[in-house]
N, CA, C and O atoms as CSV, one atom per row, in Angstrom:
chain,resi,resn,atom,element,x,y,z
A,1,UNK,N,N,76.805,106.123,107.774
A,1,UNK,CA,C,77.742,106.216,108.864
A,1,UNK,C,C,79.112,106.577,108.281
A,1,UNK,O,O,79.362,106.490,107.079
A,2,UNK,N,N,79.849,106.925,109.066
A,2,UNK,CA,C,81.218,107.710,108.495
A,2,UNK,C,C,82.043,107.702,109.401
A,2,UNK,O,O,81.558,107.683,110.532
A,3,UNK,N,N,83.754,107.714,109.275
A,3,UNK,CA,C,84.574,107.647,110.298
A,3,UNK,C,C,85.717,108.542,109.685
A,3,UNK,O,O,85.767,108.804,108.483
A,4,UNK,N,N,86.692,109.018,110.676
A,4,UNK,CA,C,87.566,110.072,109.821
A,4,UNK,C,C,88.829,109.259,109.745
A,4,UNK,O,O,89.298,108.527,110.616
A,5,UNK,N,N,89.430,109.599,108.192
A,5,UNK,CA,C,90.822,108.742,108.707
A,5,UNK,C,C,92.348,109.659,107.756
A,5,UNK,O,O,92.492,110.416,106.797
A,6,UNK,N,N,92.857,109.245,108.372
A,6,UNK,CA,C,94.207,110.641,107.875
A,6,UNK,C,C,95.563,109.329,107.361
A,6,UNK,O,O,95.443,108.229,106.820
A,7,UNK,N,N,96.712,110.056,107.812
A,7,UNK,CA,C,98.181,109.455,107.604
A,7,UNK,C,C,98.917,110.304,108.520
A,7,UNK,O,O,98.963,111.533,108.467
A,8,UNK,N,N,99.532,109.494,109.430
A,8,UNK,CA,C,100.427,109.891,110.859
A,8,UNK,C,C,101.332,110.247,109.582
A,8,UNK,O,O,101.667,109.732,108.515
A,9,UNK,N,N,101.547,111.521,110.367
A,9,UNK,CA,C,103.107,112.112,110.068
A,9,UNK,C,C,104.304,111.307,109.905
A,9,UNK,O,O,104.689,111.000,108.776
A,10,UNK,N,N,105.014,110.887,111.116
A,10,UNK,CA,C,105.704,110.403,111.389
A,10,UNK,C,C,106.241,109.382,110.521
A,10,UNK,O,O,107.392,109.340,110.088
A,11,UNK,N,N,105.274,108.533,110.299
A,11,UNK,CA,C,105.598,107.025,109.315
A,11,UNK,C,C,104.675,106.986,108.260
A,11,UNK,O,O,104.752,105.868,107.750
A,12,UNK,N,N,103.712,107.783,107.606
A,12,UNK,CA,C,102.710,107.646,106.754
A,12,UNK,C,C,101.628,106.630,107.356
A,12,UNK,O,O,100.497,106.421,106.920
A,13,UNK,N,N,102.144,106.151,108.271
A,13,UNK,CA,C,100.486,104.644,108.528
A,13,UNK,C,C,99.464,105.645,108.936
A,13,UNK,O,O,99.406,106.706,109.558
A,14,UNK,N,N,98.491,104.619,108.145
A,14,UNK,CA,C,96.976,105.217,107.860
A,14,UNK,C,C,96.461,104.958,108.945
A,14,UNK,O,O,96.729,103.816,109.320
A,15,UNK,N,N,95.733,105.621,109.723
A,15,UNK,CA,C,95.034,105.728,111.458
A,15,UNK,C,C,93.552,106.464,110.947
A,15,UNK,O,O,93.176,107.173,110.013
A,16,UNK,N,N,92.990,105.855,112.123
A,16,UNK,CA,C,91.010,106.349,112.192
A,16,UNK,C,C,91.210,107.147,113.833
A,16,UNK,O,O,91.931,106.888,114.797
A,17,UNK,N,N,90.088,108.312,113.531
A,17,UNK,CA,C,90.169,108.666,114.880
A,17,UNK,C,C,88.809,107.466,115.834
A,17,UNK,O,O,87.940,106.757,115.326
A,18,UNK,N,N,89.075,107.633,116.974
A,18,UNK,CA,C,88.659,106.641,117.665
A,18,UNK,C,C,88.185,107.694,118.893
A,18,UNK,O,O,88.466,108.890,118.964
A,19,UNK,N,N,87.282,106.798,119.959
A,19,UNK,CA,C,87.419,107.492,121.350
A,19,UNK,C,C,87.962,109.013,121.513
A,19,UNK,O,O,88.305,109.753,120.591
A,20,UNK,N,N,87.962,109.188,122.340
A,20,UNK,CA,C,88.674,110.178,123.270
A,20,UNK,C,C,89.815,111.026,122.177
A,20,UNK,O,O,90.895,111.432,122.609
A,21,UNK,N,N,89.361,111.230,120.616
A,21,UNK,CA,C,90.551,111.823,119.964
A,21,UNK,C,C,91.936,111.562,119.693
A,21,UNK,O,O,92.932,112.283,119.630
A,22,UNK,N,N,91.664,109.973,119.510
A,22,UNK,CA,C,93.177,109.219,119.988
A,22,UNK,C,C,93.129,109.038,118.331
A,22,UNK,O,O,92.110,109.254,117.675
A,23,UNK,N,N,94.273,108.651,117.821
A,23,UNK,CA,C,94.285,107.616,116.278
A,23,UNK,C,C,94.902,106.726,116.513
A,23,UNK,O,O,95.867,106.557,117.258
A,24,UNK,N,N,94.253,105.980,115.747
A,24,UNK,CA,C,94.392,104.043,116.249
A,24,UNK,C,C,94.616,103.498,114.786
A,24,UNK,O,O,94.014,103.989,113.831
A,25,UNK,N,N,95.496,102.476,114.661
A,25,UNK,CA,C,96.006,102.015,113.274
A,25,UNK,C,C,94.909,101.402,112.613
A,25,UNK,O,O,94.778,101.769,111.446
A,26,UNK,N,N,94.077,100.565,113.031
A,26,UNK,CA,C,92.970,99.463,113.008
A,26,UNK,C,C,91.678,100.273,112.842
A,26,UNK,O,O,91.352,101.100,113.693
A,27,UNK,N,N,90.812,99.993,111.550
A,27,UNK,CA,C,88.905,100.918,111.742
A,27,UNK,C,C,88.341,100.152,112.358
A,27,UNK,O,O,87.158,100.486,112.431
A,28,UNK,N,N,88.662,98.747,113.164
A,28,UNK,CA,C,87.772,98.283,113.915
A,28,UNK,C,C,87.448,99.388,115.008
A,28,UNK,O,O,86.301,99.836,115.033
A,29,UNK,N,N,88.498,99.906,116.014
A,29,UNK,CA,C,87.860,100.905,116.522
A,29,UNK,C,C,87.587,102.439,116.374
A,29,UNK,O,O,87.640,103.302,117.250
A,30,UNK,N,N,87.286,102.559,115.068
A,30,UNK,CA,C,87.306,103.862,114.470
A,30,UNK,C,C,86.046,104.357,115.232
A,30,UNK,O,O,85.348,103.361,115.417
A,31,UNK,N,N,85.399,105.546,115.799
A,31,UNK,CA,C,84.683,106.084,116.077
A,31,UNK,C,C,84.330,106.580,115.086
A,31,UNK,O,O,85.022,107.039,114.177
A,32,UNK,N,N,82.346,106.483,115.261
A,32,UNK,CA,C,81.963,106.478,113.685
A,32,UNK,C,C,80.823,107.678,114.117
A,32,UNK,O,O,80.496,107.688,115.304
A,33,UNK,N,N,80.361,108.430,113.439
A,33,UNK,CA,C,79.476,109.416,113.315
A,33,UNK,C,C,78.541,109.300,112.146
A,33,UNK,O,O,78.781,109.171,110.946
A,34,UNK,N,N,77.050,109.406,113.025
A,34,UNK,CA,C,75.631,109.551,111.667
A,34,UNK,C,C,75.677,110.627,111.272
A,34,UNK,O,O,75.168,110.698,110.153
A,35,UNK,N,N,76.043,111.540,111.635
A,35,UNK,CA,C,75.167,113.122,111.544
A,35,UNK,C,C,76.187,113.428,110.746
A,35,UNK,O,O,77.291,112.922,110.951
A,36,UNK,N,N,75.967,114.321,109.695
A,36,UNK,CA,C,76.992,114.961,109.112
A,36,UNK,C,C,77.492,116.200,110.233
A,36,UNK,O,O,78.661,116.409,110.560
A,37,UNK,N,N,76.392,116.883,110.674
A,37,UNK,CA,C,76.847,117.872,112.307
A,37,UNK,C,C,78.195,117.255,112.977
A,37,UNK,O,O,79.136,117.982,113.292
A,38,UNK,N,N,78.200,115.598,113.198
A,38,UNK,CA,C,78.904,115.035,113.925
A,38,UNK,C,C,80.342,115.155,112.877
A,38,UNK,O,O,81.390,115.654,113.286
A,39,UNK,N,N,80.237,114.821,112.028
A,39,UNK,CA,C,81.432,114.764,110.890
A,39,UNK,C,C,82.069,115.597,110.654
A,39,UNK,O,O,83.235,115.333,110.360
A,40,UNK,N,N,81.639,116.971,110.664
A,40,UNK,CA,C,82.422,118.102,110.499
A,40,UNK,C,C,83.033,118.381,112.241
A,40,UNK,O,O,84.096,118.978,112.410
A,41,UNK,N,N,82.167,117.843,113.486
A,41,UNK,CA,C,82.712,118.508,114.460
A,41,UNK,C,C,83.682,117.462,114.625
A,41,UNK,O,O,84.541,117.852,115.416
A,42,UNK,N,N,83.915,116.266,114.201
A,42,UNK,CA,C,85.176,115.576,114.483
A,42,UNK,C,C,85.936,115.979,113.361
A,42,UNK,O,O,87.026,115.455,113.590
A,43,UNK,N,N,86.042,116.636,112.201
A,43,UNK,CA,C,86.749,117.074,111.097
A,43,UNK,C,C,87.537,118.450,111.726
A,43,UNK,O,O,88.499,118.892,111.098
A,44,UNK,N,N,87.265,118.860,112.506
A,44,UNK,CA,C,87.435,120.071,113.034
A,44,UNK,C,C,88.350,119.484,114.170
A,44,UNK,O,O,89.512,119.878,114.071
A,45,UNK,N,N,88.148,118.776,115.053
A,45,UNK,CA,C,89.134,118.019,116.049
A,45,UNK,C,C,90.686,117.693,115.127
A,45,UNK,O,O,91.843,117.745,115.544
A,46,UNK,N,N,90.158,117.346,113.733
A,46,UNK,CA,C,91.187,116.377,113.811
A,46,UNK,C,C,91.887,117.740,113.026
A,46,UNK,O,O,93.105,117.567,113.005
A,47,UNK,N,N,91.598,118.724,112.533
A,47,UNK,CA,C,92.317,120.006,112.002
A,47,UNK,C,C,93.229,120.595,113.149
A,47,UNK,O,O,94.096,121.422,112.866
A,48,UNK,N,N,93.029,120.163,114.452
A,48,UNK,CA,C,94.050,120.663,115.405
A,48,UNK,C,C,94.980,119.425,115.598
A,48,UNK,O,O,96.183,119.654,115.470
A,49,UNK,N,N,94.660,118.349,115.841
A,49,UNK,CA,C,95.902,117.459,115.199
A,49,UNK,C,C,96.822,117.452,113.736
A,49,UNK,O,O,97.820,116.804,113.420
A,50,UNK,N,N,96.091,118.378,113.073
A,50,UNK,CA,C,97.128,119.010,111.611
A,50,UNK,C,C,97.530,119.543,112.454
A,50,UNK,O,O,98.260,118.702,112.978
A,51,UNK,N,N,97.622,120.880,113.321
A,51,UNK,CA,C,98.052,121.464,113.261
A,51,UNK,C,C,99.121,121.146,114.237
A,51,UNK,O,O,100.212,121.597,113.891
A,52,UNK,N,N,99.119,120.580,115.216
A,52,UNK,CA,C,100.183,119.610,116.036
A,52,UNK,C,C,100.825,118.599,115.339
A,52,UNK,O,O,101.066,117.612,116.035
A,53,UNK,N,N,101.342,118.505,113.643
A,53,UNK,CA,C,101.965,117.686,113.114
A,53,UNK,C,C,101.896,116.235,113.354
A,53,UNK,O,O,102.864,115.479,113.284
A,54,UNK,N,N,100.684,115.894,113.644
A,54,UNK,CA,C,101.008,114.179,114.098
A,54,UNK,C,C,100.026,113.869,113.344
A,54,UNK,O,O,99.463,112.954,113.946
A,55,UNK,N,N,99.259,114.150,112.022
A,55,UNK,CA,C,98.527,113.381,110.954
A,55,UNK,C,C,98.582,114.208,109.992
A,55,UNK,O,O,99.248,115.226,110.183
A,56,UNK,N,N,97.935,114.030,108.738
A,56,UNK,CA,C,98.016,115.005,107.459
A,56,UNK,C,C,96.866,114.379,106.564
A,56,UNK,O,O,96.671,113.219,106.202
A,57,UNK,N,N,96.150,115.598,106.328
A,57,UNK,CA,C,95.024,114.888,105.220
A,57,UNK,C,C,93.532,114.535,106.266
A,57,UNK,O,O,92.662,114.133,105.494
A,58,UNK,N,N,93.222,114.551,107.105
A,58,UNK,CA,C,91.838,114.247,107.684
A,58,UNK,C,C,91.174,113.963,106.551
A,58,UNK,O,O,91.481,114.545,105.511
A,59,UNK,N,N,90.340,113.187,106.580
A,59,UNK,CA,C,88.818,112.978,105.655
A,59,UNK,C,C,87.916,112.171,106.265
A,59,UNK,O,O,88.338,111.253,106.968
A,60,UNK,N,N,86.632,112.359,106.111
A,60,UNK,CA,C,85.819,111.415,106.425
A,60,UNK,C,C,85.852,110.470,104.815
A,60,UNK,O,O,86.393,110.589,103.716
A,61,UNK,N,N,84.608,109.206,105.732
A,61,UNK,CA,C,84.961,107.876,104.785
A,61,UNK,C,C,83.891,107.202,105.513
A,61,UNK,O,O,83.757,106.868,106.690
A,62,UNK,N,N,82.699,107.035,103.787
A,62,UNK,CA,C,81.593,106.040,104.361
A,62,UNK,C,C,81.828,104.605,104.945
A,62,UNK,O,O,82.431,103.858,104.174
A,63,UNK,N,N,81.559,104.207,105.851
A,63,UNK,CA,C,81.498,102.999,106.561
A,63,UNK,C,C,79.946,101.929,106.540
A,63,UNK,O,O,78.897,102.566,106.623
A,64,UNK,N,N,79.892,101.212,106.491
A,64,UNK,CA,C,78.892,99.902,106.738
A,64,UNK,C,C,79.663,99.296,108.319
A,64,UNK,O,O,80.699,99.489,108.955
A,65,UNK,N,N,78.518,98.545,108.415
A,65,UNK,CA,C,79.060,97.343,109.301
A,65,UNK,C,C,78.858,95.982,108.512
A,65,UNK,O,O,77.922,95.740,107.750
A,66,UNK,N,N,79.578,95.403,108.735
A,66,UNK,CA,C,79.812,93.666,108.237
A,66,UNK,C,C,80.565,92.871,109.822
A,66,UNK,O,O,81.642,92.939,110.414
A,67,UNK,N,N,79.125,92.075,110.010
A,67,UNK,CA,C,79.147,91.071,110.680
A,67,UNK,C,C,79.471,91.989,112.427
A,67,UNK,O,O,80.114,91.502,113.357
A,68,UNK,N,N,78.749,93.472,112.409
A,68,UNK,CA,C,79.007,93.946,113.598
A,68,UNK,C,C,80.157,94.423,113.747
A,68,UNK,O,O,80.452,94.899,114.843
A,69,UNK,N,N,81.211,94.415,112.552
A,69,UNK,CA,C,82.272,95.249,112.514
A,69,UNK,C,C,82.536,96.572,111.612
A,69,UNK,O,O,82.341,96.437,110.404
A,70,UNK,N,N,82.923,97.724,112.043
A,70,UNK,CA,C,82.793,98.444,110.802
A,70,UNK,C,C,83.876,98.331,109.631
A,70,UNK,O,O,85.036,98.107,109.978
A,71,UNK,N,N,83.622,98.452,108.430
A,71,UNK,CA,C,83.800,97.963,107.263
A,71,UNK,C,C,84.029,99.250,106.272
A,71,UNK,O,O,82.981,99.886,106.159
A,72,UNK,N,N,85.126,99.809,105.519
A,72,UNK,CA,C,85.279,101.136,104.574
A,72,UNK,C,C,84.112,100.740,103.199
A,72,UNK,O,O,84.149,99.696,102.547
A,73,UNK,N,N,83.545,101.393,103.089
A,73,UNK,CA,C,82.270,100.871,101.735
A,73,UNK,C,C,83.293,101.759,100.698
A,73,UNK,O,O,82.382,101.974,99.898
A,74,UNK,N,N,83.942,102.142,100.349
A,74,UNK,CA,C,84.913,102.667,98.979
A,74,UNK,C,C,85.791,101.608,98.630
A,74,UNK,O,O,86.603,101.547,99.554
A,75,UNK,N,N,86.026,100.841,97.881
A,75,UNK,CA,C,87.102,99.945,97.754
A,75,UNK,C,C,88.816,100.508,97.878
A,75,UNK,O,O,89.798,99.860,98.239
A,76,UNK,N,N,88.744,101.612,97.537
A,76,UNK,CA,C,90.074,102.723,97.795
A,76,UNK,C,C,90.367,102.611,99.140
A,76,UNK,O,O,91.506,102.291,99.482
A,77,UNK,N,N,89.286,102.882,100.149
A,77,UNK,CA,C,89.527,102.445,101.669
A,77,UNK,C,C,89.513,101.396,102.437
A,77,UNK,O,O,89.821,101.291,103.624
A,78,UNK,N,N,89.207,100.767,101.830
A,78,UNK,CA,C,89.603,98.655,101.714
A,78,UNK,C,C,90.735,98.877,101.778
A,78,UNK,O,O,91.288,99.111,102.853
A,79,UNK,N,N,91.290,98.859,100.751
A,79,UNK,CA,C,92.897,98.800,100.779
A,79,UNK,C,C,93.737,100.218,101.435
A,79,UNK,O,O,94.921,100.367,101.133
A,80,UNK,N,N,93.266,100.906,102.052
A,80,UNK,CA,C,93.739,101.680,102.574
A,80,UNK,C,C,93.982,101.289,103.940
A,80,UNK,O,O,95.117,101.462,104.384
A,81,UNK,N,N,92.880,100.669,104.844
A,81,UNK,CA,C,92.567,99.975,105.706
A,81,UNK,C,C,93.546,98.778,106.106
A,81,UNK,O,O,94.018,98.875,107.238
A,82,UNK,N,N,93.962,97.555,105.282
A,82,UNK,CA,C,94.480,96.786,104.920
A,82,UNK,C,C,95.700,96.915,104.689
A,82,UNK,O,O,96.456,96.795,105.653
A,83,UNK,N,N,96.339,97.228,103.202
A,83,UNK,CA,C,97.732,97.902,102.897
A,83,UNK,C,C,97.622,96.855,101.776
A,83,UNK,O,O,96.716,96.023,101.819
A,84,UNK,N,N,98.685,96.874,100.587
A,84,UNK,CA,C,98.741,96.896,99.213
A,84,UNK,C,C,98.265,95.333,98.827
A,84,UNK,O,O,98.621,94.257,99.306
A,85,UNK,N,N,97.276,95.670,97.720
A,85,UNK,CA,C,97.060,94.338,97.317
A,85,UNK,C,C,97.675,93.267,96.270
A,85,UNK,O,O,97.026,92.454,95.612
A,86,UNK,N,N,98.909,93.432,96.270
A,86,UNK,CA,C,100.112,92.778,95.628
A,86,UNK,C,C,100.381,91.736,96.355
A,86,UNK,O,O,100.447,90.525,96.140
A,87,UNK,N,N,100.591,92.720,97.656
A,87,UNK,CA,C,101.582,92.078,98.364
A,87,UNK,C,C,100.750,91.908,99.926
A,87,UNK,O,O,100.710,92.732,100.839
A,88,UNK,N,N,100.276,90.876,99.873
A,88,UNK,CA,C,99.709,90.495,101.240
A,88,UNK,C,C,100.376,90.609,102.580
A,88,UNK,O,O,99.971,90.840,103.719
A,89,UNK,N,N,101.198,90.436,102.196
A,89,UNK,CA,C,102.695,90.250,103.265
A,89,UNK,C,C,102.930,91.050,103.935
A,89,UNK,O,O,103.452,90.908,105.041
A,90,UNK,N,N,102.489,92.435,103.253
A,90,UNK,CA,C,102.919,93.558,103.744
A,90,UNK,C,C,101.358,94.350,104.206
A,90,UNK,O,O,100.174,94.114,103.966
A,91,UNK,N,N,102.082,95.361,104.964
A,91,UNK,CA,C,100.535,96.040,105.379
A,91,UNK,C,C,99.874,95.633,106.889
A,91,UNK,O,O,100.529,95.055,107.757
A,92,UNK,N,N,98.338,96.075,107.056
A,92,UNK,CA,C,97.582,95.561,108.029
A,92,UNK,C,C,97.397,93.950,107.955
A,92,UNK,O,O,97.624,93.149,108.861
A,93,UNK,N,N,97.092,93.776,107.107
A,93,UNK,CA,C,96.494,92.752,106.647
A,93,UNK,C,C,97.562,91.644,107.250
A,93,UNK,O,O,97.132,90.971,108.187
A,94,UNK,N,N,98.901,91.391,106.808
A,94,UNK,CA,C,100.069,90.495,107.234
A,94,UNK,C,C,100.241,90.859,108.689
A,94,UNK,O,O,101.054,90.080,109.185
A,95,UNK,N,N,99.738,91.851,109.682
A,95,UNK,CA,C,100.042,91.938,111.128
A,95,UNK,C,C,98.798,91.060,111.635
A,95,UNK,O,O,98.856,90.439,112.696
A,96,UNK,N,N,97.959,91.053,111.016
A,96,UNK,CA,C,96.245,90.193,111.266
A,96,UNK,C,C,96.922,88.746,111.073
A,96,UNK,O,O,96.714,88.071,112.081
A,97,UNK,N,N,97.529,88.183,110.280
A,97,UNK,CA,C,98.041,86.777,109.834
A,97,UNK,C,C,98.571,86.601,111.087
A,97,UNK,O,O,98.241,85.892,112.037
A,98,UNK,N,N,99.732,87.629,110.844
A,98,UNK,CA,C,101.328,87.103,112.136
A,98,UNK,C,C,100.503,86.922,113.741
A,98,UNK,O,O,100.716,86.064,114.598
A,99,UNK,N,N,99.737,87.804,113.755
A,99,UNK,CA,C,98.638,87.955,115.331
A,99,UNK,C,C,97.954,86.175,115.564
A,99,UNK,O,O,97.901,85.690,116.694
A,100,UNK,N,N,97.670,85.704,114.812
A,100,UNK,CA,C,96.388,85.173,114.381
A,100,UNK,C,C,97.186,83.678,115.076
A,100,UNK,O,O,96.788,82.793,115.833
A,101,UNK,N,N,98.611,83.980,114.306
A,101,UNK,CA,C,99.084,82.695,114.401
A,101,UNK,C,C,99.555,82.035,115.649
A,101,UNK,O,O,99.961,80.874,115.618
């Protein structure tokens, strides 16, 4: 399984495409594709959002599920997902804490 994920222009935050061609900060709702057919035709979607300046870099990125959620299987996209592992504080990961609380 596979999901595509880039870097918004605007602020660098790392976004998955989702639904309806939207990018969403979070891979919980990343829209995920089996088919490699499927991977290139959302790779191709998201090449016209290059070209409308609002992401940079498209790629797909193997996914698992863990516990019914999808999950980046590269450890590079762990922390891509998340944000720096220094610093907890900062990133996805510290908006999941601050939410939580």
């Amino acid at each position: 399984m596979h999901a595509i994920t880039a870097n918004r222009l605007t602020d660098g935050e790392v976004v998955w495409l989702a639904a309806h061609d939207q990018w969403i900060e979070t891979v919980d709702a990343a829209a995920l594709f089996e088919t490699k057919a499927d991977v290139e035709a959302a790779l191709k979607r998201a090449a016209d959002w290059v070209d409308r300046r609002v992401i940079v870099d498209p790629y797909a990125i193997a996914i698992s599920t863990e516990s019914g959620r999808p999950e980046p299987v590269r450890f590079r996209e762990k922390i891509r997902a998340l944000g720096p592992t220094v610093r907890p504080d900062l990133g996805k990961q510290a908006r999941a804490t601050r939410s939580a609380a």
